[in-house]
N, C-alpha and C positions, 0 to 999 in steps of 0.2 A: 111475844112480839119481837122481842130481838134475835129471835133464831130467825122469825120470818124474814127479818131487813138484811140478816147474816147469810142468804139461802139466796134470796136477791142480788146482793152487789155483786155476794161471788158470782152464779150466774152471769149478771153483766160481764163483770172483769173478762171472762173465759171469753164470752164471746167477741169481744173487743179485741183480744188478745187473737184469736182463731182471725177474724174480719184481718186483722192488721199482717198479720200471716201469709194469708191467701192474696192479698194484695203484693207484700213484697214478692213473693213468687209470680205472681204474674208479670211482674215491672222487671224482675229480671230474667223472664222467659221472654219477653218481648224485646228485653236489650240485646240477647245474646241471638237472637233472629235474622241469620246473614244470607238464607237462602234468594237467588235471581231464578227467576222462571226466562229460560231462553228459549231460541227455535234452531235449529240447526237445518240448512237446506242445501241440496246439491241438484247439479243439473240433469242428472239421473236420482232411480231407486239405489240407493244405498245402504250399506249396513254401515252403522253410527258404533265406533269401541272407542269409549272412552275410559283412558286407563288401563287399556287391552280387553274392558269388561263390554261385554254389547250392550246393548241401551235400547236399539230397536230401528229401523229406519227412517229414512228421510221420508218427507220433511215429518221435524219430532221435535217436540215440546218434552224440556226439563227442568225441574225444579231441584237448582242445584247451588253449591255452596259457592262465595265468591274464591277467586283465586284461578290460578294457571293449571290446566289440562292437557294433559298428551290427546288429539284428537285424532281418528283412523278413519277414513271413507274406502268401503271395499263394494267394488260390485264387477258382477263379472262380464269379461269386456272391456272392462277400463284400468287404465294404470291405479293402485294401491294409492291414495293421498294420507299425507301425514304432517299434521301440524300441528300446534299449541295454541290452544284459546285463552284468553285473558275473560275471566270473572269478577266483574263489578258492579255496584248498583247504578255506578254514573257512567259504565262503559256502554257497547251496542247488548242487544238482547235479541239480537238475530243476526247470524254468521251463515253467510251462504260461500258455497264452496264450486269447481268447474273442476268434474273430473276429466281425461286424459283417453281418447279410448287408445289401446293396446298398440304399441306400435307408429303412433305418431311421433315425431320431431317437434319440437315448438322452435321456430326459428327467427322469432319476435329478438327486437335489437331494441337498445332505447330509447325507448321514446317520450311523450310528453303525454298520449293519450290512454283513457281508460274508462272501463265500462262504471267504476263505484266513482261517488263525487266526496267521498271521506276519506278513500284509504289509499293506498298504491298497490303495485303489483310489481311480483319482484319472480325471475324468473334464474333457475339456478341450473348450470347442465356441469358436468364434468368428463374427461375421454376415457373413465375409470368408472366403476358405482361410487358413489361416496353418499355418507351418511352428511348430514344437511343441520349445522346447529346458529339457533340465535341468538346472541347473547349465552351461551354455554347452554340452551335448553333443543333438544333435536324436534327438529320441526318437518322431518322427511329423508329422502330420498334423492337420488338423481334418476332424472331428469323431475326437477321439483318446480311447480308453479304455484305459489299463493299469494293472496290479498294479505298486507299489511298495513297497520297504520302509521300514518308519517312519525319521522322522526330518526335517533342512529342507533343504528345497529353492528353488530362484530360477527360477520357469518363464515362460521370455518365450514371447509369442506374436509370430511375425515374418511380415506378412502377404506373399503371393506379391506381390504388387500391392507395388512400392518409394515409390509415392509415401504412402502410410502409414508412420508411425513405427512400429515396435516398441513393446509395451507389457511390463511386467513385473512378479509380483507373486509375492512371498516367504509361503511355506506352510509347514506343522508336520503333519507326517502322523505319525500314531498306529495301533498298531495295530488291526487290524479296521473303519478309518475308511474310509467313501465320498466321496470330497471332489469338487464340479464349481465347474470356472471358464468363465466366460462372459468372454469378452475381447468389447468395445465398441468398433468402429471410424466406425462409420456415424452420422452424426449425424441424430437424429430429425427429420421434413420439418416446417416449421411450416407452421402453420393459414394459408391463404391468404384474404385477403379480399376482395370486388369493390368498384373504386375508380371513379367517375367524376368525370371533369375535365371543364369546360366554361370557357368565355371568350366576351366580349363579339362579341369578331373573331377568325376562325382564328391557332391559334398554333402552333407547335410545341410539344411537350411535354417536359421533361426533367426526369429524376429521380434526383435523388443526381447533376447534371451526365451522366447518359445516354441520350439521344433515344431515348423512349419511341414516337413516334406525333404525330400531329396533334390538335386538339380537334374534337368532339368525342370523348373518349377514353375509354374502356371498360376497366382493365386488372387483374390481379388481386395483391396485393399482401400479405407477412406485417405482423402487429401491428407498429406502431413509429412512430418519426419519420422524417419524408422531407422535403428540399429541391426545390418544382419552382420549376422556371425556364418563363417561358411566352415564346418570342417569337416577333412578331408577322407573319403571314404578309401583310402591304399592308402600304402605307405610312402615315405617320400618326399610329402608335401606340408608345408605350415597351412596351422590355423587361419584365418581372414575373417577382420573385423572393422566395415566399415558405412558410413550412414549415406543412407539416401532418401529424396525429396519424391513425396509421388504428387502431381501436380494434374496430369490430363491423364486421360485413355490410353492404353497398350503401349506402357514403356517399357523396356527392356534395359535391363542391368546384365552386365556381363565381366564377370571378375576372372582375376586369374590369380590361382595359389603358388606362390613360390615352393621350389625343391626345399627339402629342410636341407640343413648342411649340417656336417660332420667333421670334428675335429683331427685330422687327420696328420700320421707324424711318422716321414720320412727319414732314415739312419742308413747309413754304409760302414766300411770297416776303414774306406780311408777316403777324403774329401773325394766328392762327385757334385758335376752340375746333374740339375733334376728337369728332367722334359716330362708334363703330364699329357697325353698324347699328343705330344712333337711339339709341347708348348714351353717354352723354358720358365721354372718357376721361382728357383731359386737353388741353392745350394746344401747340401748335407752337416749336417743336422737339419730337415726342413718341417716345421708343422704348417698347416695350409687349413681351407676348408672346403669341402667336397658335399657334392649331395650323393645320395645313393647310388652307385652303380657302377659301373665297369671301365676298369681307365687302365693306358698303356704306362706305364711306367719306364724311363730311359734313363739310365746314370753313366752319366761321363767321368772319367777320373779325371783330377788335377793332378795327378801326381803320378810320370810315367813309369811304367814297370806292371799297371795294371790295364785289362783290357774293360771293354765295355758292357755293361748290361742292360737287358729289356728283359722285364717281365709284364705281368698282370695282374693287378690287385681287383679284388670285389669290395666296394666301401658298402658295410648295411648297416653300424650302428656308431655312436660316437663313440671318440678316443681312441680312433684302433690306429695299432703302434706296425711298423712294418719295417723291418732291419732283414738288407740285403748286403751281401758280402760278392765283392767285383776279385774276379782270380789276377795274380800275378802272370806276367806275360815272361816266358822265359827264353831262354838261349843255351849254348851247351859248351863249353871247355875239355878240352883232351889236353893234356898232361903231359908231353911227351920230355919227362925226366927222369932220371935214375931216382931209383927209391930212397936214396938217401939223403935226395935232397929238401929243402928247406921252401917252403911256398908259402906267402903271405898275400892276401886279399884286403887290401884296404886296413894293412896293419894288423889282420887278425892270422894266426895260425891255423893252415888248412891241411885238414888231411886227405891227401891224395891217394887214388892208384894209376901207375904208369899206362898210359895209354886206354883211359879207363873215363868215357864222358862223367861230366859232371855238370849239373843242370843250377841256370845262376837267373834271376828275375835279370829281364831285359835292362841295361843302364850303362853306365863306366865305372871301372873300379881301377885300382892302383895295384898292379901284381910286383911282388918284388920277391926274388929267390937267391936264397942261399946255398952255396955248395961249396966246402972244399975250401972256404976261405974267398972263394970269388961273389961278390954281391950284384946283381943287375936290378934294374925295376923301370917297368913300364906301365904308362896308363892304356889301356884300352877301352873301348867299345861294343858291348855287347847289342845285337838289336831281337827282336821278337826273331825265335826259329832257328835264330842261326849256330850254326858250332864252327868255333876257332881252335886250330892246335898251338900250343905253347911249349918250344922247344928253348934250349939254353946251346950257345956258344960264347962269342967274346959281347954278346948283346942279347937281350931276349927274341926269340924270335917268332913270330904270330902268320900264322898260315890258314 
């Protein structure tokens, strides 16, 4: 009897146990139950990727999990559409979509009107592609137009092309609102103007320090200020560096390079005025500055007994040193004394021969002669060329 009541309860137990089981599994298979049956519809046959996975076309019924989806509408003919669906039990459970065919503009501005009475429409173009995100989730392409529901959003445009920043700009969608953003990558081309440049002597051209060309120069150039630099294609002339304004059409700049100049240094053997051709410049010792090239050169002496001189110098690099030596202008002296007499020039002992020229720089000197105990002395005059005889009686005597 007690095996039989022992055979029984357990039985019971077990299946009460198994019943209590199969119930919690079911309460929590029904808890954890989040799938939404949607529809997805467009204004064409489309092919539905969601997730980049295909699903099947429009219009298409899915039983899917709640939460956010990358959504794709491709049909050919029409622009590519690319959005994000929100999945909820308490959101819509049918999203229709207006594809683009190939090659249109939308040129919709904003406005207040719209074909949904729940959502807005937000239209998005850029003068680049850019990728398309909302709230950091990419929701397309450019030229992008989709249905959103009210409320703010942060939608960056991030162009294909990396070397462009990202732009971003925070919106308030209302509903029945048409909103379009115009993202700006491209910077407008300025007004280009034609510039000529000209110089005295071929130069090189440079602008803003970059070699532009030669003169004369032709080039075309926006409004502003600019730095040229001109340097000189010979030799001879300085560098040139200086700015100009381009403001209208076909203006013309026209510069002139100075000669370089050279340190230049004039010497004689005894003072001279300096004429650089027939210019009086100064006096010897003379340093000066000269630019390259070909000068008459005129020294005058200060000091008589020397004649004049011209020559020609080539000046072609700096520091050039130029020492000229001006002759003594001379005159001639004949002797007419006995050999044994005594002959002084200005206090100095001169040795003579009797009737024998002797050649003296043009001037006056003091002759004074000895003989025999008798002493005379005369000053004379000698001038350029000439020859005097110098005899002795009771006085000296000059013929």
């Amino acid at each position: 009897m007690f095996k039989k009541y022992f055979k029984q309860i357990t039985f019971l137990f077990f299946f009460i146990l198994l019943v209590t089981l199969l119930f919690a599994c079911q309460i929590t298979a029904s808890s954890q139950i989040t799938n939404v049956t949607i529809t997805i519809k467009a204004n064409v046959k489309a092919q539905v990727y969601i997730g980049n996975i295909y699903k099947g076309d429009t219009p298409l019924t899915l039983n899917i999990g709640i939460g956010k989806y990358p959504l794709k509408l491709m049909a050919n003919g029409y622009q590519t559409f690319e959005t994000v669906i929100t999945v909820s039990t308490t959101g819509p459970k049918e999203f229709s979509f207006t594809l683009q065919p190939v090659g249109t503009t939308n040129t919709t501005t904003t406005t207040t009107t719209t074909t949904s009475s729940d959502k807005a429409r937000l239209i998005v173009k850029a003068d680049i592609p850019c990728y398309i995100y909302s709230n950091n989730i990419r929701i397309g392409m450019t030229p992008l137009d989709v249905q959103m529901y009210p409320g703010t959003y942060e939608i960056k445009a991030e162009p294909t092309d990396k070397s462009y920043a990202p732009k971003t700009e925070k919106i308030n969608l209302s509903k029945g609102q048409v909103l379009e953003l115009n993202f700006k990558f491209l910077q407008p081309q300025p007004q280009l103007y034609s510039v000529t440049i000209n110089s005295n002597v071929p130069a090189q051209v440079l602008i803003n320090n970059n070699p532009v060309g030669n003169t004369p120069l032709t080039t075309n150039l926006a409004a502003g200020t600019y730095t040229i630099t001109l340097n000189p294609l010979q030799g001879g002339y300085s560098s040139l560096t200086q700015t100009i304004v381009v403001s209208q059409p076909n203006q013309v700049f026209n510069f002139t390079l100075n000669p370089q100049l050279y340190s230049v240094t004039i010497n004689s053997n005894v003072p001279a005025q300096v004429l650089i051709n027939n210019n009086p410049v100064g006096n010897t010792p003379l340093t000066t500055n000269l630019k390259a090239g070909t000068y008459t050169i005129t020294l005058n002496p200060l000091q008589g007994g020397y004649s004049s001189l011209t020559q020609t110098i080539v000046v072609s690099q700096p520091n050039q040193v130029f020492n000229f030596t001006l002759n003594a202008v001379t005159g001639n002296i004949i002797f007419n004394l006995p050999n044994d007499a005594k002959v002084f020039i200005n206090g100095q002992l001169v040795q003579f021969k009797a009737n024998s020229q002797m050649a003296f720089p043009a001037g006056t000197y003091t002759i004074r002669i000895e003989y025999h105990g008798l002493v005379v002395e005369k000053t004379i005059t000698i001038t350029a060329n000439q020859t005097i005889t110098i005899s002795i009686g009771l006085n000296i005597i000059v013929s």
